[in-house]
N, C-alpha and C positions, 0 to 999 in steps of 0.2 A: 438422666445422664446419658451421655450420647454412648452409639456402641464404640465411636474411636477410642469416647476416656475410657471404658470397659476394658479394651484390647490393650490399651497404653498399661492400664494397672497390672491385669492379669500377665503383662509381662513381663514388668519389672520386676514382680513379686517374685516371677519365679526365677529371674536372672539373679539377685538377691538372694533367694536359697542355695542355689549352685553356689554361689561367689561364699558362700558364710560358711556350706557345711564342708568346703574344702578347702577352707583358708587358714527368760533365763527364768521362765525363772524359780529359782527356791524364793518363798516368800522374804520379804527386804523391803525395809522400813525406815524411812529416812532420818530418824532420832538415832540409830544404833551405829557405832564406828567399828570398822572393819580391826582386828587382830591385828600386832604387829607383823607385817610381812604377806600377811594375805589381801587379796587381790577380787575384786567382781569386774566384770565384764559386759557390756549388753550390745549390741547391736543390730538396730531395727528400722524396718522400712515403713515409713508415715505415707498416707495417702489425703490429701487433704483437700474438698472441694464445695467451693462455695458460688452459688446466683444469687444469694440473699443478704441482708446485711440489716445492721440494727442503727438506725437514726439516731438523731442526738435527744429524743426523748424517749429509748429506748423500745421504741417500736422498728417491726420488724416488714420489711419492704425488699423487694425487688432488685438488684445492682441497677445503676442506672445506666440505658442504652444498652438493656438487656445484658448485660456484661457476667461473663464468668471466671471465676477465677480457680486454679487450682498448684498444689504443690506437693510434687512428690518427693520427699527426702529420705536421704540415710543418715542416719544417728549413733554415733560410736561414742557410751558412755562407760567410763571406765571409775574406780574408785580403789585405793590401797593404801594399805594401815602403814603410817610410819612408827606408832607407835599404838598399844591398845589405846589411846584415849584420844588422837590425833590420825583424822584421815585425807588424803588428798582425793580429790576430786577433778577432774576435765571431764569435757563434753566436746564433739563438734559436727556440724551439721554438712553433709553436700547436697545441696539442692537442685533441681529444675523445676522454674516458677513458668506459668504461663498467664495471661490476662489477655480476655478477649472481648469484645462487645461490637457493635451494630458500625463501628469505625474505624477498628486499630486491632492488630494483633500483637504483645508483646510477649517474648522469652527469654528467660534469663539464667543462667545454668552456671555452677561451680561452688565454691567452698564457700559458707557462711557464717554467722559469729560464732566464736568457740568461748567455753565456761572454762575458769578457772577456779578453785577455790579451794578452803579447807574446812573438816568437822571440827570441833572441841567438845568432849564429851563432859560436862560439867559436873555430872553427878550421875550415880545407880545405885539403885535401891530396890527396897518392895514399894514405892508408890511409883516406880517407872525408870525411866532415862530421860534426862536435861541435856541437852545441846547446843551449842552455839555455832553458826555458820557462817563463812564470811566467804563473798562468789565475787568474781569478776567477770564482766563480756566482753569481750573485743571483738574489734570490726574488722580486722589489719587484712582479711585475705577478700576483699571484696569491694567493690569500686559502687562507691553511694549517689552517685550520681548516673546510674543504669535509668534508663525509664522506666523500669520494673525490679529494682532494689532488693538486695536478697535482705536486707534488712535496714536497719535505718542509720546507720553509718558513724554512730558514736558511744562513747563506754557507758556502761552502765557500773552500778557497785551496790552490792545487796549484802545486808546484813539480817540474816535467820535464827529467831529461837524455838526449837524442836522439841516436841514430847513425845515421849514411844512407850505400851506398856502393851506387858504380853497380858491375852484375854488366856488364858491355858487353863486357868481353872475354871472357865466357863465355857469357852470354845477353844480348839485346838486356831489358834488365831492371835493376831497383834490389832491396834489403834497407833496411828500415828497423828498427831495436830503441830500445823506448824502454821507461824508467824511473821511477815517479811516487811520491811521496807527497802524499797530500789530508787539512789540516786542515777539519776539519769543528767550526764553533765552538758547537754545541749537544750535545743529548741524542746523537744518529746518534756511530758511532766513525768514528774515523779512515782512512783507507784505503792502501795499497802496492797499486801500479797497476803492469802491465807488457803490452808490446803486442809482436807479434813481429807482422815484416808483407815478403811477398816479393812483388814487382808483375812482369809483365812483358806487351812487344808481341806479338799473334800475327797477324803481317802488318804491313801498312800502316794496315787502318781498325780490327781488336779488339785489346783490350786485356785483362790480366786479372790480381787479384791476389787474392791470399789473407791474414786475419787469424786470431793466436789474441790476443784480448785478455782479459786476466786483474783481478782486482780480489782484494783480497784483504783482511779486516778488520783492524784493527790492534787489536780485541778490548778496547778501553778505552772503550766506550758503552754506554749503557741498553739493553740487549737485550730491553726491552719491544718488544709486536707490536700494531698498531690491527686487530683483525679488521675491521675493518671498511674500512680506510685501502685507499694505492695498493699492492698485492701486490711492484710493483717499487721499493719506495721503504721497505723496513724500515729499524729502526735500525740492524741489525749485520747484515751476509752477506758469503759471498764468493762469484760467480759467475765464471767461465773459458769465454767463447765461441768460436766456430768462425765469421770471417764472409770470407765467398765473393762476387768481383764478378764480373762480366762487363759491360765497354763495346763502344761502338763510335763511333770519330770520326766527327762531322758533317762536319766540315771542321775547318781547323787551329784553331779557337777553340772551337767546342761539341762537346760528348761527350755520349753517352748511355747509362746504367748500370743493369744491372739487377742487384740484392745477395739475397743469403740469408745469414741469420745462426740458430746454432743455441747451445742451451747445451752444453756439453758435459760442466762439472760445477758445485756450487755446495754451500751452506747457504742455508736460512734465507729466501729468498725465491723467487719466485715460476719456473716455467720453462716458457717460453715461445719461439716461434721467431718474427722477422721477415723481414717483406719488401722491399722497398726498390728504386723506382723514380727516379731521379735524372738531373737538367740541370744541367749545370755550362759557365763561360764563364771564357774566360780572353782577355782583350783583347790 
């Protein structure tokens, strides 16, 4: 990595803690719906940078014309119980994308697709917590026709079945397994989504959990490629990450998290590893 992207991160990182601690996490699992009237918060800086990429036989090679690409975002995810068994959820992203190779420099900066959606807590018991989740994407604050695209300029609608059980009698720890399909109502295919996610306390003040989260194309899209476009934003791939936290309780409302995420396998788009520094509040 060059020392400019070094200097670029290290400084964002730290204009992002200024902007956050004068403006998370306790372990949280995405089967379990927030209380009525209570509230989570996270907001975190992604650092995201890739030269390499996975072909369409999921071999892994070079960007082509030496090309690299990277994306620095902020992430403001919020979540709040309208009722114990009914949670609302949004997401949204601001980004500065850059892409560079051996003949073009592209950059592209401002607000990207935001998540809407709701939990349905279906059942809780001793064999766990049932879920059901229903997301929206929308593209509305960003122009898809950028030559470096903050994302790919149409809805998506994902329907999620979640299971969450506490490990407490074995480890002071949760399991969380979840289940997706994602219409995508343009040119992009469809997607089968699945996240395997083990959390657990070490002590009183760290925390720590591991993900592998999976995507997988449901192979019914335009499998055209913008060479020129966002390297993480093709029509059709399947990508299978590896993402790693580490926190540490501020006190009983604020955490603080430091993530690595790596690919582990994929098609057709781009392969790159992030970084990820995060504040998260839960009143």
């Amino acid at each position: 990595m060059k020392n400019s992207t070094l200097n670029y991160l290290l400084n964002n990182c730290i204009a992002v803690l200024f902007l956050v601690i004068f403006s998370n996490s306790n372990l949280f699992a995405g089967a379990w719906t927030m209380e009525q009237g209570n509230s989570y918060h996270r907001l975190s800086a992604n650092y995201y940078f890739a030269d390499k990429e996975f072909d369409n036989d999921g071999n892994s090679r070079a960007m082509a014309s030496n090309g690299e690409f990277r994306d620095f975002n902020l992430n403001y995810y919020m979540e709040y119980g309208i009722i114990d068994q009914l949670t609302a959820i949004a997401s949204i992203y601001y980004k500065d994308l850059q892409k560079e190779d051996d003949r073009f420099i592209y950059d592209t900066r401002g607000a990207g697709d935001f998540d809407l959606g709701l939990r349905y807590q279906l059942y809780s018991g001793k064999i766990g917590v049932f879920s059901l989740q229903s997301m929206v994407k929308a593209p509305e604050l960003y122009d898809k026709d950028d030559a470096l695209p903050l994302g790919n300029g149409q809805y998506d609608y994902e329907v999620r079945l979640l299971y969450g059980r506490s490990l407490w009698s074995i480890i002071p720890g949760y399991i969380n397994l979840e289940s997706a399909y994602r219409w995508r109502f343009e040119e992009p295919s469809d997607e089968f989504r699945y996240l395997i996610e083990v959390g657990s306390d070490l002590g009183k003040e760290f925390y720590t959990r591991a993900k592998i989260d999976g995507l997988i194309s449901a192979g019914n899209g335009n499998n055209q490629v913008d060479n020129y476009g966002n390297p993480t934003a093709t029509f059709e791939y399947d990508l299978t990450k590896l993402d790693l936290t580490v926190g540490y309780k501020l006190n009983t409302k604020w955490g603080l998290e430091l993530g690595y995420t790596s690919p582990l396998c994929g098609e057709s788009t781009a392969k790159g590893d992030t970084w990820t520094l995060a504040l998260s509040f839960q009143p």
